[in-house]
Backbone as CSV, one residue per row, in Angstrom:
resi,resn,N_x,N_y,N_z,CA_x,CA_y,CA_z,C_x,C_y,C_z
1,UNK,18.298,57.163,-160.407,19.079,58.404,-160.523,19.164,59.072,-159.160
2,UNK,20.115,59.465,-158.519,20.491,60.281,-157.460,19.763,61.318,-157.768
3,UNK,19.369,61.789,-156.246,18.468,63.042,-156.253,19.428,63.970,-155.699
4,UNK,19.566,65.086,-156.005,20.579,66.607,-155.989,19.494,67.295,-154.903
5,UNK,19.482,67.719,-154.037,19.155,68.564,-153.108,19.774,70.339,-153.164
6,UNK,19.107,71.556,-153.822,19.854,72.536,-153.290,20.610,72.576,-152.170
7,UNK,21.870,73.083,-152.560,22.633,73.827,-151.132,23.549,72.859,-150.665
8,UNK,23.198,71.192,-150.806,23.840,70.103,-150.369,25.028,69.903,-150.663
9,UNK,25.797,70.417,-151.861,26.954,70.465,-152.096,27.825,71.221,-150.981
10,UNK,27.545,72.397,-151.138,27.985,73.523,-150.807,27.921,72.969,-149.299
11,UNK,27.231,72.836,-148.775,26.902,72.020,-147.276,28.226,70.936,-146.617
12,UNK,27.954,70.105,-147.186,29.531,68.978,-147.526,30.615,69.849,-147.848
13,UNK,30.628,70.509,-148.359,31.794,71.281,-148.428,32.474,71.669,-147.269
14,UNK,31.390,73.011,-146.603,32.200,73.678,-145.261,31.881,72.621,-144.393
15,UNK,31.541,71.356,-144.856,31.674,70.695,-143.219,32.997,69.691,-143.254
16,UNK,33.174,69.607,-143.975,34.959,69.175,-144.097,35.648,70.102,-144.192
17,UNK,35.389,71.657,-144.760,36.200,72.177,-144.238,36.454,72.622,-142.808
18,UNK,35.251,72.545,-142.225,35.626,73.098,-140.647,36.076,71.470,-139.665
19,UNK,36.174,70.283,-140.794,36.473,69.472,-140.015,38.337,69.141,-140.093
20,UNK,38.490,69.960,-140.926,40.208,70.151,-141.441,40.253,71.115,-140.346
21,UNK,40.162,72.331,-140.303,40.156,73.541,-139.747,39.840,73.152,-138.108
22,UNK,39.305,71.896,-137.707,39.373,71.311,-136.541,40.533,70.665,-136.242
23,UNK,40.849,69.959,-136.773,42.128,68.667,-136.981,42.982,69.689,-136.667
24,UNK,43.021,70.846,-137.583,44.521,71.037,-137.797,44.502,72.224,-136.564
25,UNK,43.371,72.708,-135.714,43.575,73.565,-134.519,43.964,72.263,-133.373
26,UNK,43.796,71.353,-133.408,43.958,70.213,-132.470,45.245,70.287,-132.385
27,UNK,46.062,70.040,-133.527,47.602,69.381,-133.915,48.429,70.523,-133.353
28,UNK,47.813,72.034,-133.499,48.758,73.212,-133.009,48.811,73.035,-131.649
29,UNK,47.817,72.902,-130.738,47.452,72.544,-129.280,48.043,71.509,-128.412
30,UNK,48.596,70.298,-129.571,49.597,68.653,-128.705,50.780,69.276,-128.894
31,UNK,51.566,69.165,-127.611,52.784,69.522,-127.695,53.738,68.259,-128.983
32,UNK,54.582,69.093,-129.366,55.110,68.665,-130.324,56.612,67.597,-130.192
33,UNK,56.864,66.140,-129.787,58.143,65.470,-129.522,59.653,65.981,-130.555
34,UNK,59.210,66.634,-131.843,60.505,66.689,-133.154,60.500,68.254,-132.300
35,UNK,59.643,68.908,-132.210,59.942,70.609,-131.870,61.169,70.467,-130.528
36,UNK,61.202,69.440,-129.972,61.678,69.482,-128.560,63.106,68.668,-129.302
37,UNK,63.197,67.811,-130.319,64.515,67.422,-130.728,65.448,68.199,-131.441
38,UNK,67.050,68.650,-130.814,67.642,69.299,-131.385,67.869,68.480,-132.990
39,UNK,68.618,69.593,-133.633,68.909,68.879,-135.076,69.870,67.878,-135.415
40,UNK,70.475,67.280,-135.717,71.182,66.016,-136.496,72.227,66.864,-136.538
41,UNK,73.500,65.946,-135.138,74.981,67.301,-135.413,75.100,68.193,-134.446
42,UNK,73.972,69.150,-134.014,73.883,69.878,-133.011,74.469,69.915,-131.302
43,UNK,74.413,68.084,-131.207,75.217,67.421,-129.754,76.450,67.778,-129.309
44,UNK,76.678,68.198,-128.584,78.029,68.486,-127.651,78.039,68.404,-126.213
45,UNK,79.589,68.071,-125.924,79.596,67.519,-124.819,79.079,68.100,-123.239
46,UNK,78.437,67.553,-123.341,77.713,67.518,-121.381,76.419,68.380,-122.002
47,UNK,75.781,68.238,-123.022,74.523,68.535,-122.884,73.212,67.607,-122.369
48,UNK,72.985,66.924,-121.896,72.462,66.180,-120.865,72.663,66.607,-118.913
49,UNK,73.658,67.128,-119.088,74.471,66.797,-117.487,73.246,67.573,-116.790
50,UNK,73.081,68.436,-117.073,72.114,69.974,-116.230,70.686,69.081,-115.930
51,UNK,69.857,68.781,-117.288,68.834,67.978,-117.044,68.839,67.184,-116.461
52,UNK,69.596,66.256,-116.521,70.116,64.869,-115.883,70.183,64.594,-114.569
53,UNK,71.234,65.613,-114.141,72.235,65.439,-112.979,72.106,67.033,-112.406
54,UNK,71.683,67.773,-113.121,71.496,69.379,-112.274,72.780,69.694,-112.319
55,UNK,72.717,71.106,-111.202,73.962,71.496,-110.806,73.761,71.795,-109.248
56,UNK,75.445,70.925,-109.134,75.255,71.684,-107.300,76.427,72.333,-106.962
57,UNK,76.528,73.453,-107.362,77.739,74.001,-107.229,78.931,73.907,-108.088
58,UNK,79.959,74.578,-107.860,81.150,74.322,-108.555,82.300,74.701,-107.842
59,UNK,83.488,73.687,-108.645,84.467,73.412,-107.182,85.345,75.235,-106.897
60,UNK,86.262,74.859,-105.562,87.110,76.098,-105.244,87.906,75.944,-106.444
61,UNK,88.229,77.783,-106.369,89.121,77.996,-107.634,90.721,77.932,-106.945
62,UNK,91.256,77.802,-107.954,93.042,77.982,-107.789,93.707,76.424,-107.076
63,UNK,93.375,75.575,-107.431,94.132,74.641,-106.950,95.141,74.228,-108.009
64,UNK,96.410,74.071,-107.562,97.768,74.314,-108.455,97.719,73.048,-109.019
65,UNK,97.414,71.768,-108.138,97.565,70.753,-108.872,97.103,70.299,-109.907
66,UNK,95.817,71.268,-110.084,95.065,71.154,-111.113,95.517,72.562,-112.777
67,UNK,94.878,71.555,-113.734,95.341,72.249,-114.638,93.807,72.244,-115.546
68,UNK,93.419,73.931,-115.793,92.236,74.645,-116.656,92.337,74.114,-117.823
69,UNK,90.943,73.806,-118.237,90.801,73.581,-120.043,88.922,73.795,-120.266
70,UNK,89.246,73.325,-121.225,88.132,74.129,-122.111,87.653,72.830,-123.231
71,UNK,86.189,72.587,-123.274,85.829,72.276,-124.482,84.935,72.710,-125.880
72,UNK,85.075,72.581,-126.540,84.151,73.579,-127.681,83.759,72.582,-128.508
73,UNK,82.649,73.195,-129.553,82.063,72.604,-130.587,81.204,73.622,-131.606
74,UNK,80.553,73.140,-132.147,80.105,74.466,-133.311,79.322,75.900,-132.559
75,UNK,78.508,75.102,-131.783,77.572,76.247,-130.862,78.680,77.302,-130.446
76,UNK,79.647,77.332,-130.517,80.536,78.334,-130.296,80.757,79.036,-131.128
77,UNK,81.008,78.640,-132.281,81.643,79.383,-133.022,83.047,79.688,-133.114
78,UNK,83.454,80.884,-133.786,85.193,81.067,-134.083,85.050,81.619,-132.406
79,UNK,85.995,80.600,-131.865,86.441,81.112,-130.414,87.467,81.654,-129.991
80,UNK,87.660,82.702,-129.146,88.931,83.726,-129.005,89.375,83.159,-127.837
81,UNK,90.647,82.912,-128.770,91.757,82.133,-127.535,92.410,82.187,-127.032
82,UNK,93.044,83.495,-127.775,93.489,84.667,-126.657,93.167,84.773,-126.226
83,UNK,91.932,85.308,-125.547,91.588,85.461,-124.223,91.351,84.209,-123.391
84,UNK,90.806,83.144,-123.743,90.999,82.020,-122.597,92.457,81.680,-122.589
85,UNK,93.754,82.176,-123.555,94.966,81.642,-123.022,95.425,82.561,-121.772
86,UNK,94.711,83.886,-121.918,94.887,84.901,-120.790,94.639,84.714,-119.526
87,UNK,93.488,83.694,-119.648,92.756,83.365,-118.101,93.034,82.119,-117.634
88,UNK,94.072,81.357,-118.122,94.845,80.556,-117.393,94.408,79.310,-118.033
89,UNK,93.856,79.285,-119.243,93.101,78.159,-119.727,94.416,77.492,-120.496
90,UNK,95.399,76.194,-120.819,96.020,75.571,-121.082,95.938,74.460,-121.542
91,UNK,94.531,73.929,-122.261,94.152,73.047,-122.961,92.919,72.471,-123.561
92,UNK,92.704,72.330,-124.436,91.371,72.093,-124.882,90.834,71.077,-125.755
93,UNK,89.738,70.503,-125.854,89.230,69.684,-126.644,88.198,70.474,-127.323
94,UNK,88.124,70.241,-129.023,86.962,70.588,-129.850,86.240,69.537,-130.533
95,UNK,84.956,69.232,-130.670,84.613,68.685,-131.582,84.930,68.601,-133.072
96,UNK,85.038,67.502,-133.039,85.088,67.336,-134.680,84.282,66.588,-135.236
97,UNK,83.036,65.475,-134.955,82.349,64.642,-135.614,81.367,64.100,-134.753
98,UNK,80.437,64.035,-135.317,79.174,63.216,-133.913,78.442,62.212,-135.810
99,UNK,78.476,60.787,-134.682,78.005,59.631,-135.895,78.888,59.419,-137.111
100,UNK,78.519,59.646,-138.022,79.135,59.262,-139.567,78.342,60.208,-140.353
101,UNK,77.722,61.241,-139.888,77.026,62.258,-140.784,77.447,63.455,-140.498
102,UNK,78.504,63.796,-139.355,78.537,65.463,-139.150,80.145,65.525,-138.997
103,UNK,80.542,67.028,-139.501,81.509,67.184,-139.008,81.401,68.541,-138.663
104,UNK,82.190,69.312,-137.564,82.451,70.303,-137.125,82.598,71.805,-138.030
105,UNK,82.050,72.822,-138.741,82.222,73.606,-139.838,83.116,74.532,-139.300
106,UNK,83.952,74.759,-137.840,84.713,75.489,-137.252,85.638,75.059,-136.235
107,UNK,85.686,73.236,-136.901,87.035,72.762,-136.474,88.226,73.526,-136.761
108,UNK,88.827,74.222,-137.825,89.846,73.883,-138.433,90.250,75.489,-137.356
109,UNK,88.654,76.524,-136.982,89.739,77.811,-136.548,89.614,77.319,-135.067
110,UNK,89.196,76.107,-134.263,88.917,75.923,-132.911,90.084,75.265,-132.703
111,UNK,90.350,73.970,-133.528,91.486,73.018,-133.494,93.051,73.530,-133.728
112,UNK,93.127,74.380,-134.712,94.267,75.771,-135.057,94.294,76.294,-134.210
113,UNK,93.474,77.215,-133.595,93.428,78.113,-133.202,93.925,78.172,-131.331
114,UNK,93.597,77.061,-131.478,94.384,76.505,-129.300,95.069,76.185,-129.432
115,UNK,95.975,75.478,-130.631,97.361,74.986,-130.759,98.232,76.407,-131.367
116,UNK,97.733,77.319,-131.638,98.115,78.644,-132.147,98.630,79.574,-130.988
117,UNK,98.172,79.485,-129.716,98.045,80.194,-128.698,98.958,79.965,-127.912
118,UNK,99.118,78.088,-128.121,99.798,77.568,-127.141,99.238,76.527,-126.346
119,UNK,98.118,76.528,-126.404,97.367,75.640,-126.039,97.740,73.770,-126.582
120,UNK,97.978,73.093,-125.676,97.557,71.859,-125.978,96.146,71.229,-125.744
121,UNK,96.202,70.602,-127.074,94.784,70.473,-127.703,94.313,68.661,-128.010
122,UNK,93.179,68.626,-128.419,93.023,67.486,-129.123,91.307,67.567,-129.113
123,UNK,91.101,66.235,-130.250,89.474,66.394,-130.926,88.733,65.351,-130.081
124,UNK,87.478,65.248,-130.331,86.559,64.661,-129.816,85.353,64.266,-130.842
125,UNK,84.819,62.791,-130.486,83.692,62.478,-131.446,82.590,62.183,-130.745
126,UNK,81.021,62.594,-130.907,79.937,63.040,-130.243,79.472,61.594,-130.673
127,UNK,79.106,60.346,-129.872,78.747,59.165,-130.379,77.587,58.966,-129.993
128,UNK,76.842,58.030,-131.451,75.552,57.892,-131.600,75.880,56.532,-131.881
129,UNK,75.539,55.693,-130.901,75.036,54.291,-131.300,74.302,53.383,-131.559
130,UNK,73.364,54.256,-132.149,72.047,53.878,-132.873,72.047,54.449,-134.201
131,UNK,73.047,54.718,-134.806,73.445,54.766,-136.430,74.277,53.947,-136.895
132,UNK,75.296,53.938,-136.011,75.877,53.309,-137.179,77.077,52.474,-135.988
133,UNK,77.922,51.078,-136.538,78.812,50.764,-135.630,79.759,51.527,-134.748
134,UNK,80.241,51.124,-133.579,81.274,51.712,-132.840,82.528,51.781,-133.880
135,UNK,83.486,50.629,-134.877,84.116,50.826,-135.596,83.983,51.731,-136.802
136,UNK,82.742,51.522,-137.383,82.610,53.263,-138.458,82.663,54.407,-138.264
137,UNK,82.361,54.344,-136.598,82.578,55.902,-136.256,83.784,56.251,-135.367
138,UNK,84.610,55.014,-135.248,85.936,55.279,-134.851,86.887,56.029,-136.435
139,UNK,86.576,55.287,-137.335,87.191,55.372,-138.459,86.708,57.067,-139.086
140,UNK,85.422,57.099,-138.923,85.010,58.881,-139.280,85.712,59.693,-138.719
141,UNK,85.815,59.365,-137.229,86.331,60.356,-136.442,87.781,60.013,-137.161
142,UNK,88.618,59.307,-136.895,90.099,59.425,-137.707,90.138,60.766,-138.630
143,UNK,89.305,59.997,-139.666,89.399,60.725,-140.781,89.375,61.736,-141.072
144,UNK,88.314,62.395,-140.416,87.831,63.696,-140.182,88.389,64.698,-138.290
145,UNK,89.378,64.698,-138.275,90.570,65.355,-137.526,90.593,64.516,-136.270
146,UNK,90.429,63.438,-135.758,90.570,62.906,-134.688,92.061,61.898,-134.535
147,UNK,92.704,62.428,-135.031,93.933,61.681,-135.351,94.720,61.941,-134.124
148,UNK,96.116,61.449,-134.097,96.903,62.059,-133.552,98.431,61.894,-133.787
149,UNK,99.373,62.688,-133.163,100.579,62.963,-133.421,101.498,62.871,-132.457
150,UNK,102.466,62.334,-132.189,103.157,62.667,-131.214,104.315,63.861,-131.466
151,UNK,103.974,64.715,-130.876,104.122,66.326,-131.226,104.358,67.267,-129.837
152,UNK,103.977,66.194,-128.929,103.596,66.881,-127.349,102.542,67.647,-127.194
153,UNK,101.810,68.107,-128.629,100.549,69.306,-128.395,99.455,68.836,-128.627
154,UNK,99.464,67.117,-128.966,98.126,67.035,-129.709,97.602,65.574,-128.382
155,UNK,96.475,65.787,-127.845,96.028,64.624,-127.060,95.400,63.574,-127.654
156,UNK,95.103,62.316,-127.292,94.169,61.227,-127.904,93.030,62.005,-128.092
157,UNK,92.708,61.193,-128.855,90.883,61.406,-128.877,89.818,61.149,-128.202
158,UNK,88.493,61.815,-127.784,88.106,61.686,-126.852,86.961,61.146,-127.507
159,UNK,86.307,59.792,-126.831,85.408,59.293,-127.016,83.628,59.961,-126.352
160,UNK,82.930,60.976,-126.538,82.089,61.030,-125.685,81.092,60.807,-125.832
161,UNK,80.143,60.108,-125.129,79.604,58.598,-124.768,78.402,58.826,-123.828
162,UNK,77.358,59.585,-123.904,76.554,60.123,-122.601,74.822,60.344,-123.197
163,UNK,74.370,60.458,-122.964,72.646,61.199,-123.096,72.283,61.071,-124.427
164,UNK,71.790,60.616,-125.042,70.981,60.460,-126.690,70.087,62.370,-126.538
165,UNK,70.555,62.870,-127.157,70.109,63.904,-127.217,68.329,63.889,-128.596
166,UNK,68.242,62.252,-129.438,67.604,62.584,-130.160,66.676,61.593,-129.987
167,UNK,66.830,60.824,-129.027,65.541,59.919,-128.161,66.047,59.397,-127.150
168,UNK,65.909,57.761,-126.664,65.963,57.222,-125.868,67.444,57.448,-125.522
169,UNK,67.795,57.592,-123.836,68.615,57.999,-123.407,69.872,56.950,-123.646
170,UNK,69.670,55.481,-123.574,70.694,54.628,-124.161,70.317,54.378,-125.991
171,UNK,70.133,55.171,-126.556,70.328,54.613,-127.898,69.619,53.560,-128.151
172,UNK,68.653,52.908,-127.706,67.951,52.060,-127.963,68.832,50.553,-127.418
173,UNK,69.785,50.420,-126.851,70.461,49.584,-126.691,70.667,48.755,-125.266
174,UNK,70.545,47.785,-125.250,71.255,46.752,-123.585,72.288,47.373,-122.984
175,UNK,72.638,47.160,-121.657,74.082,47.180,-121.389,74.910,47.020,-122.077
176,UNK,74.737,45.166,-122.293,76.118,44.181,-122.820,76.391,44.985,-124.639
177,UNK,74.758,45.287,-125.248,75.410,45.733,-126.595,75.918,47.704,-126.428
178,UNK,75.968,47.830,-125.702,76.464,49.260,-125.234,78.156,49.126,-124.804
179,UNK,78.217,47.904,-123.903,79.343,47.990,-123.435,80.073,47.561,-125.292
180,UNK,79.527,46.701,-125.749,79.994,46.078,-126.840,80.545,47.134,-127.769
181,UNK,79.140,48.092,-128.148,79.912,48.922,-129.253,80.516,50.065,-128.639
182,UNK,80.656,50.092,-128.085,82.128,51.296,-126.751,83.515,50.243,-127.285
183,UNK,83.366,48.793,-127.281,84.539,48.482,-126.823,85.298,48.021,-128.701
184,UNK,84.606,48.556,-129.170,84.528,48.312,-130.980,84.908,49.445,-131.571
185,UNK,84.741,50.864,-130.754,85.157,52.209,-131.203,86.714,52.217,-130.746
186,UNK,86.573,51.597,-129.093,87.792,52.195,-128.850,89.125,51.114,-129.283
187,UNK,89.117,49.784,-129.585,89.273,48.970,-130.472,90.081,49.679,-131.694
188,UNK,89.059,50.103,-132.598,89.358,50.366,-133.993,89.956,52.075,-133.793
189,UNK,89.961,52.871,-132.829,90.491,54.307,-132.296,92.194,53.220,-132.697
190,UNK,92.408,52.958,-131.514,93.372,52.499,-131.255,94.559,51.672,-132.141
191,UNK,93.965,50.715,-132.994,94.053,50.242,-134.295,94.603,51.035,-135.167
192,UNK,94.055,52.288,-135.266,94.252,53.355,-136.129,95.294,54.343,-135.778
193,UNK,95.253,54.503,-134.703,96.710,55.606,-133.929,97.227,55.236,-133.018
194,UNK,97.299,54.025,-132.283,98.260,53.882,-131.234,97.902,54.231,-130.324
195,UNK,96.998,55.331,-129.993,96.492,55.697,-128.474,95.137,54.453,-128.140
196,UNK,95.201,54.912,-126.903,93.908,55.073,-126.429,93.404,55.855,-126.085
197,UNK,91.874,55.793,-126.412,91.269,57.333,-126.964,90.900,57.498,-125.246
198,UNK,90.263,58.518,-125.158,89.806,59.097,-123.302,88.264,58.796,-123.708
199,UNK,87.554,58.610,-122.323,86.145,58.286,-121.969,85.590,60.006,-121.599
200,UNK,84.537,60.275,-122.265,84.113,61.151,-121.656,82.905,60.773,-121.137
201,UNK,82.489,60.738,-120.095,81.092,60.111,-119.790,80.356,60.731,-118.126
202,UNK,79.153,60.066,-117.351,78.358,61.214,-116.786,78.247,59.639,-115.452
203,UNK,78.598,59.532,-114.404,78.453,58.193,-113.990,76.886,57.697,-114.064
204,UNK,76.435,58.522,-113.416,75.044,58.031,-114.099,74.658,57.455,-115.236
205,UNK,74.648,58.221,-116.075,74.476,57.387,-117.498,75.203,56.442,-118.132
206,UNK,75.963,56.013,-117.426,77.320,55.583,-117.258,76.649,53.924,-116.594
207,UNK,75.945,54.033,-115.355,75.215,53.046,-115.078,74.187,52.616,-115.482
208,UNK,73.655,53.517,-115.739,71.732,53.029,-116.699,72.302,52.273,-117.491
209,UNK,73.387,52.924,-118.465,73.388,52.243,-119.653,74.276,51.668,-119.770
210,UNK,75.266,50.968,-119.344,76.478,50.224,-119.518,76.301,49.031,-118.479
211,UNK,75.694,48.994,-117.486,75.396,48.745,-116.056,76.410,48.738,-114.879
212,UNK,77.252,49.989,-115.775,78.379,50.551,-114.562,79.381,49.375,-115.131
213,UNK,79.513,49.064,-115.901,80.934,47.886,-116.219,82.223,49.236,-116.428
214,UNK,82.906,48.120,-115.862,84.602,49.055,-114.969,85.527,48.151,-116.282
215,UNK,85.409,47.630,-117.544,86.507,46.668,-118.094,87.513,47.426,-118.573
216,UNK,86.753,49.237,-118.957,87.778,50.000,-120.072,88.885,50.997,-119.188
217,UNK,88.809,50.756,-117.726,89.237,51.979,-116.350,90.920,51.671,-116.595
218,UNK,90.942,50.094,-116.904,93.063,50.255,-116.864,93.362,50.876,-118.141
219,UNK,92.920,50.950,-119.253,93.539,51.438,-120.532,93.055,52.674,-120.958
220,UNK,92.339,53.184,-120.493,91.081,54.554,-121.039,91.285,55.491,-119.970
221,UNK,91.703,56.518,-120.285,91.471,58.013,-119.249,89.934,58.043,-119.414
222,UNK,90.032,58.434,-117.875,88.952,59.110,-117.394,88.272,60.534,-117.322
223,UNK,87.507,60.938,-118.349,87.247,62.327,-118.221,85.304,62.286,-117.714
224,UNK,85.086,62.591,-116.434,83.937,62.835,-115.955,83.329,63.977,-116.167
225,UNK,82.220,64.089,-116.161,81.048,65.157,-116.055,80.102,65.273,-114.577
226,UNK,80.358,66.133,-114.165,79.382,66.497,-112.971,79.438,67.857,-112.614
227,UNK,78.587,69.184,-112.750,78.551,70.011,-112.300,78.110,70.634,-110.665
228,UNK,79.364,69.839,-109.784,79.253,70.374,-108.613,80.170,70.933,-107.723
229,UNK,80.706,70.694,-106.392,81.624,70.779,-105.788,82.810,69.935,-106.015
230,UNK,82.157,68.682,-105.965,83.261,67.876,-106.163,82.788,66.606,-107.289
231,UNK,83.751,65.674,-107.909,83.475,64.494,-108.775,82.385,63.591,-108.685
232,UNK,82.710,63.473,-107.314,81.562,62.671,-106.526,81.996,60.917,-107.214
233,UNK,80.993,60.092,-106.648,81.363,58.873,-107.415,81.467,58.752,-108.802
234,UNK,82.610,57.585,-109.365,82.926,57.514,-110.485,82.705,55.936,-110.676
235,UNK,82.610,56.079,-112.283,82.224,54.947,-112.943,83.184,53.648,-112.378
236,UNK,82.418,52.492,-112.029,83.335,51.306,-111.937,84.578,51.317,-112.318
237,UNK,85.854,51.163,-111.651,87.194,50.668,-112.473,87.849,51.551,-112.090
238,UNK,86.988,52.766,-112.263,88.413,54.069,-112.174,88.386,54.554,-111.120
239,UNK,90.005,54.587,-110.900,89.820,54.833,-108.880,90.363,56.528,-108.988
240,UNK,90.525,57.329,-110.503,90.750,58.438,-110.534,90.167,58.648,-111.841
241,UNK,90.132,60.187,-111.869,89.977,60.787,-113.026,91.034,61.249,-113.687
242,UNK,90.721,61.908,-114.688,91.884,62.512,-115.433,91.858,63.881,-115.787
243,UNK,90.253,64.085,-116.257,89.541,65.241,-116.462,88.207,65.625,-116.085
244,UNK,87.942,67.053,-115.544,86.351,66.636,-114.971,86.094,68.099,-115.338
245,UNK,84.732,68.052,-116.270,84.461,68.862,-117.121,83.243,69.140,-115.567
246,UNK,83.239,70.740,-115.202,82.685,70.714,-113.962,81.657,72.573,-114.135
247,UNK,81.746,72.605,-115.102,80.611,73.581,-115.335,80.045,74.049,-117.097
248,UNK,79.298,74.457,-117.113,78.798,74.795,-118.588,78.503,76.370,-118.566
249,UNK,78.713,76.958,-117.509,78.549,78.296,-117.642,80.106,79.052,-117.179
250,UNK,80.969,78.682,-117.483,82.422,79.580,-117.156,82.390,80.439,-118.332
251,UNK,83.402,81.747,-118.354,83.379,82.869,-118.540,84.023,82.317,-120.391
252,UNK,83.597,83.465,-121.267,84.427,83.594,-122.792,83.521,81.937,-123.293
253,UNK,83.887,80.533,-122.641,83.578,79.490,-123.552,82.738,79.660,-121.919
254,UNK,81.869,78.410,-122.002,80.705,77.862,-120.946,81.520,76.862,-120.240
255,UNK,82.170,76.051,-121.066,82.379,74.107,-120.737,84.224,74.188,-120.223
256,UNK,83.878,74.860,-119.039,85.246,74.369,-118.448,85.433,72.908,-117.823
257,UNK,87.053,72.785,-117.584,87.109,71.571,-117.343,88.359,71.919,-116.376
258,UNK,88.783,70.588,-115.388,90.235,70.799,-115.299,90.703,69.200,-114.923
259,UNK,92.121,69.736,-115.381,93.103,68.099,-115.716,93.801,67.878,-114.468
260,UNK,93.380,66.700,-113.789,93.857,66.151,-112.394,95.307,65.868,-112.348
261,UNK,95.787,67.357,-112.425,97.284,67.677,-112.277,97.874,68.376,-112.864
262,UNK,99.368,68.856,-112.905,99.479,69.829,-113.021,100.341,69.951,-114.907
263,UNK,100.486,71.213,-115.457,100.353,71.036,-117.065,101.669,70.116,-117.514
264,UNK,102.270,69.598,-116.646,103.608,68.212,-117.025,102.512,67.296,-117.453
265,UNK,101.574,66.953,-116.709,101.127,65.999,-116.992,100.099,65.950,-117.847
266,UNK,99.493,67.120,-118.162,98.787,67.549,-119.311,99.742,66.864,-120.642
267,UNK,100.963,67.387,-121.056,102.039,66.962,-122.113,102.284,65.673,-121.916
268,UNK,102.499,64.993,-120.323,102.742,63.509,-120.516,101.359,62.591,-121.528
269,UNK,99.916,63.115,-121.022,98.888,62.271,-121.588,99.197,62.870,-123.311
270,UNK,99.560,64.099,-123.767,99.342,64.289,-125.065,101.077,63.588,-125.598
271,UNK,102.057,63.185,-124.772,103.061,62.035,-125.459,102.847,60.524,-125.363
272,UNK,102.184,60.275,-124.412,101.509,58.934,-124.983,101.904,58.456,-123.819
């Protein structure tokens, strides 16, 4: 028969409890990897660039050849577009879909609402290629407003393609299967509307993870990311840009951009 000792219960007791009450002061103390991951959806374009690539400046203002725009996504909210149509802003891209699980809950007054103004517009899909194929999420994005029209107001769709905001910076993926499912989105984009969709991408990340392959530069606009003076080098292939999204802190929206030329040619890329 087991011998019972006064107190021995009770003993075992608080000593697992102060060994919980240890554990769990430990766990508050390790910094936390999910506390530091934004949520599922949350991604928009050029959030990487700052960490990444910093900022060194931003270019002179008023060059004619160039033409102002703007990109948005939910973190915005209902955006007033009147006033960026006031400040010379003449085109914009909004999110509409990142993966095969999200869509935009303030597409319809961002996407309306720049073609309302006057603005020529068009959507964009936030790609994760570590969910799901380049073709399923060409086809989401379709579906869910990435379409297009020939209308003169509505641009291709913009593929953007940069920083894993929810781990590893390439998606867990090679070059060759990176270049692969890039060339499977824009494939089945194309398939689906006749355009070819635009690259939005960071050259850097652009090389880590693709290994700088130039195959998509004759058929794919070029829309770069770099917050400095100037573009600086660009991804293999493309001996120009098209668009260069060149700060995250401009006035009313953050994510200005401008279109390498002047707003004719803004309407030529949104007629095809």
């Amino acid at each position: 028969m087991p011998v019972h000792r006064p107190g021995s219960a009770p003993r075992r007791r608080l000593a697992a409890v102060g060994t919980l009450l240890a554990a769990f002061s430990l766990l508050l103390t390790l910094p936390s990897a999910a506390a530091d991951t934004p949520p599922r959806g949350s991604a928009h374009m050029g959030m990487g660039v700052l960490e990444h690539d910093g900022r060194q400046g931003t270019p002179v203002p008023g060059d004619a050849t160039q033409t102002e725009g703007v990109d948005v996504s939910s973190h915005q909210g209902n955006v007033a577009w009147s006033t960026l149509w006031n400040s010379g802003v003449k085109w914009a891209y909004v999110k509409a879909t990142e993966g095969t699980y999200y869509t935009n809950p303030y597409f319809a007054q961002q996407y309306n609402g720049s073609y309302n103004v006057g603005m020529i517009r068009g959507a964009y899909h936030f790609a994760t290629p570590d969910t799901t194929s380049g073709a399923t999420q060409a086809n989401y994005f379709v579906d869910h407003g990435g379409g297009w029209s020939r209308d003169g107001r509505t641009l291709p769709g913009a593929l953007d393609i940069e920083w894993n905001p929810y781990g590893a910076s390439c998606y867990g993926k090679t070059q060759s299967q990176m270049v692969s499912w890039i060339a499977d989105f824009l494939a089945t984009y194309k398939a689906r509307t006749g355009r070819d969709a635009v690259i939005y991408t960071a050259t850097s990340w652009w090389t880590e993870c693709t290994g700088n392959y130039g195959g998509f530069a004759t058929a794919n606009p070029l829309w770069i990311a770099r917050y400095a003076t100037t573009v600086g080098t660009l991804p293999a292939g493309w001996s120009y840009y098209t668009m260069w999204q060149y700060t995250s802190s401009g006035p009313t929206v953050g994510d200005h951009n401008r279109f390498n030329g002047a707003l004719d040619r803004v309407v030529a890329l949104a007629n095809g």
